[in-house]
N, CA, C and O atoms as a printed pandas DataFrame, in Angstrom:
     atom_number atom_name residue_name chain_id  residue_number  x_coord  y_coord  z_coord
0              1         N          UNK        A               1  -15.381    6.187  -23.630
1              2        CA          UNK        A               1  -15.277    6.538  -22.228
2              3         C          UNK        A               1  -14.095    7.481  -22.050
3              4         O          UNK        A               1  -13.055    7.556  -22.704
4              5         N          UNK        A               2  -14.570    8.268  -20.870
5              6        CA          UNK        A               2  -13.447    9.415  -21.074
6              7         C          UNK        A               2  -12.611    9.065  -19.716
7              8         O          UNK        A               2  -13.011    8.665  -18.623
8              9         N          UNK        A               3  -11.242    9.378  -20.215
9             10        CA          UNK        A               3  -10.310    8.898  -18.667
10            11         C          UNK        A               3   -9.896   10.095  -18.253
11            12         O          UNK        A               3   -9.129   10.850  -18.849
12            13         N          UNK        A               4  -10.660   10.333  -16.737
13            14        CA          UNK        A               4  -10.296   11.696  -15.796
14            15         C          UNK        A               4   -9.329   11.499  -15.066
15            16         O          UNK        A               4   -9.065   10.301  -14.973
16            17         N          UNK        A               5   -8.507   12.330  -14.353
17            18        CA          UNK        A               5   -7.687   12.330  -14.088
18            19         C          UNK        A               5   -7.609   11.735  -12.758
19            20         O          UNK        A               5   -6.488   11.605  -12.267
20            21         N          UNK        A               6   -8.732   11.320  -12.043
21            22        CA          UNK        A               6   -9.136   10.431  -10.923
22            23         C          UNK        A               6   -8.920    9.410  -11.225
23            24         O          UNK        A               6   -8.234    8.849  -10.370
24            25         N          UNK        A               7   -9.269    8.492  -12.470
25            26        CA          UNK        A               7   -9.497    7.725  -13.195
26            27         C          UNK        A               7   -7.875    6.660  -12.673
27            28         O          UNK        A               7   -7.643    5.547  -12.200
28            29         N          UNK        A               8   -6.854    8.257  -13.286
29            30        CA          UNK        A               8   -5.428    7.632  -13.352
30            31         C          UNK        A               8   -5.063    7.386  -12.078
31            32         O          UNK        A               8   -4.818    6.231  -11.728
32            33         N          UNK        A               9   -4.965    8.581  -11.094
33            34        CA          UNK        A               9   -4.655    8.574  -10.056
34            35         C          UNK        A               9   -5.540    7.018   -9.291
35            36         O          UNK        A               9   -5.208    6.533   -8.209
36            37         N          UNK        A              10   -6.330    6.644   -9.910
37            38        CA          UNK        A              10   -7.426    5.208   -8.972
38            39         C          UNK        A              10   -5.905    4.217   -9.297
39            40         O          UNK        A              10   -5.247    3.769   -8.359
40            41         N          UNK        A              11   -5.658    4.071  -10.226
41            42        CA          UNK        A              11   -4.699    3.209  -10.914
42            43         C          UNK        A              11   -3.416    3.371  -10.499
43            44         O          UNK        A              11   -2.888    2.329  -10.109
44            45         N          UNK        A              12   -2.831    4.233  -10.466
45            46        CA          UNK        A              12   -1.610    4.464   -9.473
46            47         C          UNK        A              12   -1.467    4.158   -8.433
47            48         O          UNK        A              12   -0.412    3.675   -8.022
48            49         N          UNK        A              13   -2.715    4.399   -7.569
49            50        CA          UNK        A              13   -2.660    4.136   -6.220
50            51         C          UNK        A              13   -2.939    2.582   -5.868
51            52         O          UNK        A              13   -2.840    2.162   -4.715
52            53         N          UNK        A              14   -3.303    1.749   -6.990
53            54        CA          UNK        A              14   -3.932    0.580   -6.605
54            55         C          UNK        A              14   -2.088   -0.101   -7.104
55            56         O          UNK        A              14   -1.418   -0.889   -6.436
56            57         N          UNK        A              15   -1.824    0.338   -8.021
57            58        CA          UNK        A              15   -0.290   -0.830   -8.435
58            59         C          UNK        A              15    0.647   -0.031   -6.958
59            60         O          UNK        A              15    1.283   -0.612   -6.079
60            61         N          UNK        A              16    0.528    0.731   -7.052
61            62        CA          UNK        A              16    1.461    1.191   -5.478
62            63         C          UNK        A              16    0.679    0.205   -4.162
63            64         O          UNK        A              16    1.228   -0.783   -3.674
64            65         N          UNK        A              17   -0.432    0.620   -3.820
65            66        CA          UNK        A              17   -0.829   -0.656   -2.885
66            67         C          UNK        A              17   -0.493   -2.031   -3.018
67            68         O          UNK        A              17   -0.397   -2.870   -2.122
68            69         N          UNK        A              18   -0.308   -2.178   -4.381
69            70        CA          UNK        A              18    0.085   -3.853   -4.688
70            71         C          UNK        A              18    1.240   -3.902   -4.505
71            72         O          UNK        A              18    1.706   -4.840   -3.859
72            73         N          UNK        A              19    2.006   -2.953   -4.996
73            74        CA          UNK        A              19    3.663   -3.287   -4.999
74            75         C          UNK        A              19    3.399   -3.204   -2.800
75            76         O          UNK        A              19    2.879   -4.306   -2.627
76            77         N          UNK        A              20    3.460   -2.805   -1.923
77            78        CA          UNK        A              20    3.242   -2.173   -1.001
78            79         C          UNK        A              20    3.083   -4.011   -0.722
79            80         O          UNK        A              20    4.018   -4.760   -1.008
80            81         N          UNK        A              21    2.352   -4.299   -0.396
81            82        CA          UNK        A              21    1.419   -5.890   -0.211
82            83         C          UNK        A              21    2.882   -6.515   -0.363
83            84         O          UNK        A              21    3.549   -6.968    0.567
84            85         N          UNK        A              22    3.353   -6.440   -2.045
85            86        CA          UNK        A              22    4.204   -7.758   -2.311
86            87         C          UNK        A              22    5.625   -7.393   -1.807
87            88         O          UNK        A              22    6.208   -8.340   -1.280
88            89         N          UNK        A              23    6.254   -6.309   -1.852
89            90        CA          UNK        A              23    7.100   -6.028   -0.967
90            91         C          UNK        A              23    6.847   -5.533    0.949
91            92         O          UNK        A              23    7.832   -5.687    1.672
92            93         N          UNK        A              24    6.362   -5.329    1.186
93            94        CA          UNK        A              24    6.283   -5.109    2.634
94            95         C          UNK        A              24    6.860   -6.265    3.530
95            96         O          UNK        A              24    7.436   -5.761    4.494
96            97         N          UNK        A              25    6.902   -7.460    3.548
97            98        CA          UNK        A              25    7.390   -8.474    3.950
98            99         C          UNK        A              25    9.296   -7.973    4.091
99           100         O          UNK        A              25   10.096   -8.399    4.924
100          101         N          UNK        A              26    9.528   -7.069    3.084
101          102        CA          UNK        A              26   10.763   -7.684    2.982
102          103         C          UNK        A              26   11.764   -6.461    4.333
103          104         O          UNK        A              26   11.910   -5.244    4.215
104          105         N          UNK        A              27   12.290   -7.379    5.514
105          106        CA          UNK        A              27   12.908   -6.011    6.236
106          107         C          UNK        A              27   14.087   -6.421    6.831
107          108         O          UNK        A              27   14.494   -6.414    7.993
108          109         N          UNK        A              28   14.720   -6.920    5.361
109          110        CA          UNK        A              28   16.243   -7.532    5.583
110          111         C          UNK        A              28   16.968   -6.220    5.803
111          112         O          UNK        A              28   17.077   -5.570    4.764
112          113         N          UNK        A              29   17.497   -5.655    6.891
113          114        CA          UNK        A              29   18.592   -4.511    6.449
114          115         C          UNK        A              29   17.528   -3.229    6.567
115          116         O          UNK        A              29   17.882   -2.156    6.078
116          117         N          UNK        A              30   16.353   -3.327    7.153
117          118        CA          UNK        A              30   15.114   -2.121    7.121
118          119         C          UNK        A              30   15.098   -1.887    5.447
119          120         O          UNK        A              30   15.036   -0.778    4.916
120          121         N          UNK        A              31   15.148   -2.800    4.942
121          122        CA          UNK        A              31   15.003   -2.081    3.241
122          123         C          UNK        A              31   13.303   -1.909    2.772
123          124         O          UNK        A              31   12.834   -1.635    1.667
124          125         N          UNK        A              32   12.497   -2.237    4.309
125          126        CA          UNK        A              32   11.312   -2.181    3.864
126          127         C          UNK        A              32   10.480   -0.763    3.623
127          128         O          UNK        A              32    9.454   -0.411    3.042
128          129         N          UNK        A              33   11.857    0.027    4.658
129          130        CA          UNK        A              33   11.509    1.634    4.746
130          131         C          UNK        A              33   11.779    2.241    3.878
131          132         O          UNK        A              33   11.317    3.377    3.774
132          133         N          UNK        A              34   12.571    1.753    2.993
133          134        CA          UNK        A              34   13.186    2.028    1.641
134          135         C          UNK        A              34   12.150    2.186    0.193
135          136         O          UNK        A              34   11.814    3.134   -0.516
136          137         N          UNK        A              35   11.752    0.076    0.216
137          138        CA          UNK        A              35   11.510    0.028   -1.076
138          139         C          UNK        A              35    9.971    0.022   -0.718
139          140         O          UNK        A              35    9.465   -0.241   -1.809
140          141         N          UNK        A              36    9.225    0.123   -0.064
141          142        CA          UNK        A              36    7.951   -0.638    0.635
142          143         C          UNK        A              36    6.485    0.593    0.886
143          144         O          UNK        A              36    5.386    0.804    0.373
144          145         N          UNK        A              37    7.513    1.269    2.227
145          146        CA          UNK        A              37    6.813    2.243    2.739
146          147         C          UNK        A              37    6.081    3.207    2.080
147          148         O          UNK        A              37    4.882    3.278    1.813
148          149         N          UNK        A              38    7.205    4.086    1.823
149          150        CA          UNK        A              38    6.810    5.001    0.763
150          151         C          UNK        A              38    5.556    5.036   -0.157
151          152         O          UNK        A              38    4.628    5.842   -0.215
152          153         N          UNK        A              39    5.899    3.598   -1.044
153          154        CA          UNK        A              39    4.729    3.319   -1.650
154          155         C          UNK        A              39    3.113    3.300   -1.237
155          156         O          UNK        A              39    2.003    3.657   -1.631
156          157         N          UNK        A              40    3.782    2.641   -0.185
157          158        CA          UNK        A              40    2.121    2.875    1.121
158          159         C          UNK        A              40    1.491    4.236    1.228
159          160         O          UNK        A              40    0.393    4.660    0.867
160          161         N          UNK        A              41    2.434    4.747    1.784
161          162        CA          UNK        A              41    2.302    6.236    1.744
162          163         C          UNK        A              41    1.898    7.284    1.050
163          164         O          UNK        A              41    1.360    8.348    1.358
164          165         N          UNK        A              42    2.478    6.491   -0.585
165          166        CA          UNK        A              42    2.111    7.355   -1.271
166          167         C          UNK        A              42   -0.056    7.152   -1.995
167          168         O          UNK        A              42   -1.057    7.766   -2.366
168          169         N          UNK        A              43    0.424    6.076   -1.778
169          170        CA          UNK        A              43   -1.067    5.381   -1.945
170          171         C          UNK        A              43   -2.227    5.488   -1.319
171          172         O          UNK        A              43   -3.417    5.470   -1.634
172          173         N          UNK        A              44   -1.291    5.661    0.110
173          174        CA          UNK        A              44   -2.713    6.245    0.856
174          175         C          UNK        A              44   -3.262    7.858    0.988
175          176         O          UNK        A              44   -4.329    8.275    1.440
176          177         N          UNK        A              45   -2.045    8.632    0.382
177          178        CA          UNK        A              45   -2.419   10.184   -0.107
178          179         C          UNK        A              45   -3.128   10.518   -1.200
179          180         O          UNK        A              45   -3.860   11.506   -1.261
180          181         N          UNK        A              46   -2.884    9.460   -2.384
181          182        CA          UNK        A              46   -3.641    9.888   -3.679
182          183         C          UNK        A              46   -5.223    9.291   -2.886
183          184         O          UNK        A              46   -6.193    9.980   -3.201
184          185         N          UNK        A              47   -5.438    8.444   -2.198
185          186        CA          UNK        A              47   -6.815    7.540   -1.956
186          187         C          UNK        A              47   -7.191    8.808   -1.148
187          188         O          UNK        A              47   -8.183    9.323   -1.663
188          189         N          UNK        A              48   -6.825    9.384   -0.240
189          190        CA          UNK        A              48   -7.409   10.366    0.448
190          191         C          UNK        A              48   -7.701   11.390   -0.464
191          192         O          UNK        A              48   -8.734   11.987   -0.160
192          193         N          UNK        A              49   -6.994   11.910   -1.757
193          194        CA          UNK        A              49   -7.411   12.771   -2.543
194          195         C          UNK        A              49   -8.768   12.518   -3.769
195          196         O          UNK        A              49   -9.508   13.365   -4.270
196          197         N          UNK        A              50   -8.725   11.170   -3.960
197          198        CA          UNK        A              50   -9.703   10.641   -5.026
198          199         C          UNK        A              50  -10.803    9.846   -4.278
199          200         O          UNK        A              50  -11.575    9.099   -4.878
200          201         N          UNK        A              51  -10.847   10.093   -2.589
201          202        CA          UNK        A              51  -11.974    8.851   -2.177
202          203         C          UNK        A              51  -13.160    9.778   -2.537
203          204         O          UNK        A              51  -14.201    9.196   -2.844
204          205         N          UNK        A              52  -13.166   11.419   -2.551
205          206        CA          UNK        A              52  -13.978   12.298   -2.713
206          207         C          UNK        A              52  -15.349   12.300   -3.742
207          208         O          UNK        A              52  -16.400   12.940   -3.726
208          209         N          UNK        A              53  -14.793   11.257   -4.636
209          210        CA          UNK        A              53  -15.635   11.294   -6.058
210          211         C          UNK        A              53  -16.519    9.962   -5.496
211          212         O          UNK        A              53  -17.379    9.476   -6.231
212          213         N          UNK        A              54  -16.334    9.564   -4.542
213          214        CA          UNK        A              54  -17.348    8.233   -3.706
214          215         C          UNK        A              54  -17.557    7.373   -4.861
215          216         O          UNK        A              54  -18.732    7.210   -5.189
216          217         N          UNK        A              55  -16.450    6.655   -5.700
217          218        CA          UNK        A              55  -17.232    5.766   -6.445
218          219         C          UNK        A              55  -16.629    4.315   -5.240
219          220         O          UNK        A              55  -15.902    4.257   -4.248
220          221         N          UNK        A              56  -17.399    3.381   -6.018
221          222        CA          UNK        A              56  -17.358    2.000   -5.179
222          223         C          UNK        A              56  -15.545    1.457   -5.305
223          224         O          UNK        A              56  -14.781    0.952   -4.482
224          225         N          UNK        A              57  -15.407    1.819   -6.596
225          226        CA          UNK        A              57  -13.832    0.876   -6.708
226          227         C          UNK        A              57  -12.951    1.696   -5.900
227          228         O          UNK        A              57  -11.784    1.389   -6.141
228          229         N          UNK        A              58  -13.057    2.694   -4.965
229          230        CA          UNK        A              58  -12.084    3.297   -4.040
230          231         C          UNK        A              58  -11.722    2.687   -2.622
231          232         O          UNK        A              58  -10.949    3.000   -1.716
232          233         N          UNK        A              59  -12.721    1.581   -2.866
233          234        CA          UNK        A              59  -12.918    0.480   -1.523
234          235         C          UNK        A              59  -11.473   -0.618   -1.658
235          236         O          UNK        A              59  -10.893   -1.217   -0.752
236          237         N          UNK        A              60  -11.255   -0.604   -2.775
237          238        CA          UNK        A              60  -10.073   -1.929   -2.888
238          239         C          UNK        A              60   -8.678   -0.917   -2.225
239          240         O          UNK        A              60   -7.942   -1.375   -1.352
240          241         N          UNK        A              61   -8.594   -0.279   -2.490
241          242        CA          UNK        A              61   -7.076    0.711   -2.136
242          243         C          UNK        A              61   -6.810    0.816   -0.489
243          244         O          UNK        A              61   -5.664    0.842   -0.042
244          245         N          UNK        A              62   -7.905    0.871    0.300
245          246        CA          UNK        A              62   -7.516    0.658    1.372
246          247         C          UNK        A              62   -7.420   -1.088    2.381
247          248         O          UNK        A              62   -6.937   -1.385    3.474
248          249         N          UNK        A              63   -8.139   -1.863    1.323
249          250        CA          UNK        A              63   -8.233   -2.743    1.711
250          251         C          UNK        A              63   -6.622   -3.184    1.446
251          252         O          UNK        A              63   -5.970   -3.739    2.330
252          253         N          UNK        A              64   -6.288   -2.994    0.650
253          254        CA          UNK        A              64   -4.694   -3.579   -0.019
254          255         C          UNK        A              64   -3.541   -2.917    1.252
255          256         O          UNK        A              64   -2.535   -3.482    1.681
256          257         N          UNK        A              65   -4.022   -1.719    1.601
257          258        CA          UNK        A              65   -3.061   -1.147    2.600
258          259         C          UNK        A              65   -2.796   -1.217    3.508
259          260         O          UNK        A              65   -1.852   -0.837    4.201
260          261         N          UNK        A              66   -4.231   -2.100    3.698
261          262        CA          UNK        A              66   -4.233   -3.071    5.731
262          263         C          UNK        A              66   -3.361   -4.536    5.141
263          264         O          UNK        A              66   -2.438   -5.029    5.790
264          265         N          UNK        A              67   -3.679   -4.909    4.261
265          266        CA          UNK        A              67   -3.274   -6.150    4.263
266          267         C          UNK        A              67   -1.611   -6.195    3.836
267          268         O          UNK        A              67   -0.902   -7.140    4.183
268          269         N          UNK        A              68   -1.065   -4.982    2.995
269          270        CA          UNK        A              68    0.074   -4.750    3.397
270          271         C          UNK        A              68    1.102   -4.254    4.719
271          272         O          UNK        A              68    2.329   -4.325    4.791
272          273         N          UNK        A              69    0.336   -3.852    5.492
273          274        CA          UNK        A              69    0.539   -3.342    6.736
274          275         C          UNK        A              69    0.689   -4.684    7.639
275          276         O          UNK        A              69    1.721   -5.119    8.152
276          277         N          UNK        A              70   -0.563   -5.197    7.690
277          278        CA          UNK        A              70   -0.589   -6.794    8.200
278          279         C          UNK        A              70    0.438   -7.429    8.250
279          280         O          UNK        A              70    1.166   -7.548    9.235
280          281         N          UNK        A              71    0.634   -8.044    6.841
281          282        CA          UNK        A              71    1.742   -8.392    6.337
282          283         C          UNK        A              71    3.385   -8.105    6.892
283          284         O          UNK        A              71    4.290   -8.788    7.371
284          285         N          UNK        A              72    3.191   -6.827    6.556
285          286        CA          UNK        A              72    4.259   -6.134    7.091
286          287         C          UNK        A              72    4.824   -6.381    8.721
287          288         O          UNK        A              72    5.888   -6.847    9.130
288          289         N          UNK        A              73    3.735   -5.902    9.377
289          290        CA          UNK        A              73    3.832   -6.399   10.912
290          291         C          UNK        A              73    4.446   -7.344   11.339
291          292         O          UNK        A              73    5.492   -7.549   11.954
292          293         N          UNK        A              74    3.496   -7.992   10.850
293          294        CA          UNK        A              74    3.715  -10.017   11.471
294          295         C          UNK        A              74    5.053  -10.295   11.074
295          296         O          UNK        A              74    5.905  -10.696   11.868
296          297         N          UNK        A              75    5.337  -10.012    9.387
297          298        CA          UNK        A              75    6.601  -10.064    9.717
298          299         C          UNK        A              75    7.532   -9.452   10.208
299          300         O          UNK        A              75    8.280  -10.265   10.750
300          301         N          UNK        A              76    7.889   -8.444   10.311
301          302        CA          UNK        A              76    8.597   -8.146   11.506
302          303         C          UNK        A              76    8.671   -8.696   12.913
303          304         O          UNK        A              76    9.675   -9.204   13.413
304          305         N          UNK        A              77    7.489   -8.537   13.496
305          306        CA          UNK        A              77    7.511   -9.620   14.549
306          307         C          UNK        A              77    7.723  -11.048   15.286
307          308         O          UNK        A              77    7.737  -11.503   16.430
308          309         N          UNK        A              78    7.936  -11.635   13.470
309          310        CA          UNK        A              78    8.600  -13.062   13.284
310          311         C          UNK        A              78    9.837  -12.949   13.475
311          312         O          UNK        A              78   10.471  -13.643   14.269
312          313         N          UNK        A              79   10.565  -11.562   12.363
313          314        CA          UNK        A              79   11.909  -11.362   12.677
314          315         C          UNK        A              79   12.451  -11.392   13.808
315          316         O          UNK        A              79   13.456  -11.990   14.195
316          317         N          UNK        A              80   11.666  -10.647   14.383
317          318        CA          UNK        A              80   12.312   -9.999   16.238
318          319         C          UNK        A              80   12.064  -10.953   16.952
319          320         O          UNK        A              80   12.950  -10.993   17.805
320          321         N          UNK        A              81   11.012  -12.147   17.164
321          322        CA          UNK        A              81   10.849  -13.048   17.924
322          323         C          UNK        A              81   12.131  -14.418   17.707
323          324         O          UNK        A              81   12.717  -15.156   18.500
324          325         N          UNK        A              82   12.146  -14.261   16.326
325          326        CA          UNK        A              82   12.613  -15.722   16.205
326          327         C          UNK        A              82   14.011  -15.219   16.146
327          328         O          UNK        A              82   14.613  -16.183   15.672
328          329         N          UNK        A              83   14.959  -14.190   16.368
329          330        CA          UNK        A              83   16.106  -13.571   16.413
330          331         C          UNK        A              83   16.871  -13.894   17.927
331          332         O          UNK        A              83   18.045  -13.986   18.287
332          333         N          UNK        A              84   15.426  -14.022   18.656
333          334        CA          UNK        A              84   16.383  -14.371   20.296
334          335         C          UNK        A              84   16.090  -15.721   20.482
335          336         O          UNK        A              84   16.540  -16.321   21.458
């Protein structure tokens, strides 16, 4: 099997969505804009560049990016609520 360069970029973007998921929670000090975001960001640019080739496994990358986002949210909103 031959590995295209979509191939890699599928894989990059999916451990960046993951890292994204398992850090996003964290927004001690906004370090989430730091260590977190970005990653999101960057994940959701390669997915916009490789969703083109329409295969099926391009479906997990955005799913990971809501649920880091999610994630992300709520907590924050725990922060800010339970702060006053």
């Amino acid at each position: 099997m031959k590995i295209t360069r979509n191939d890699i970029l599928f894989i990059v973007a999916v451990l960046f969505a993951v890292w994204f998921v398992a850090v996003g929670w964290v927004w001690v000090y906004y370090a989430n804009i730091i260590y977190a975001l970005p990653f999101g960001i960057a994940s959701l640019a390669i997915w916009l560049f490789i969703k083109k080739d329409h295969k099926k496994r391009n479906k997990i990358i955005p799913s990971l990016l809501v649920i880091g986002m999610v994630v992300s949210l709520l907590w924050l909103l725990y922060i800010v609520y339970t702060k006053h």
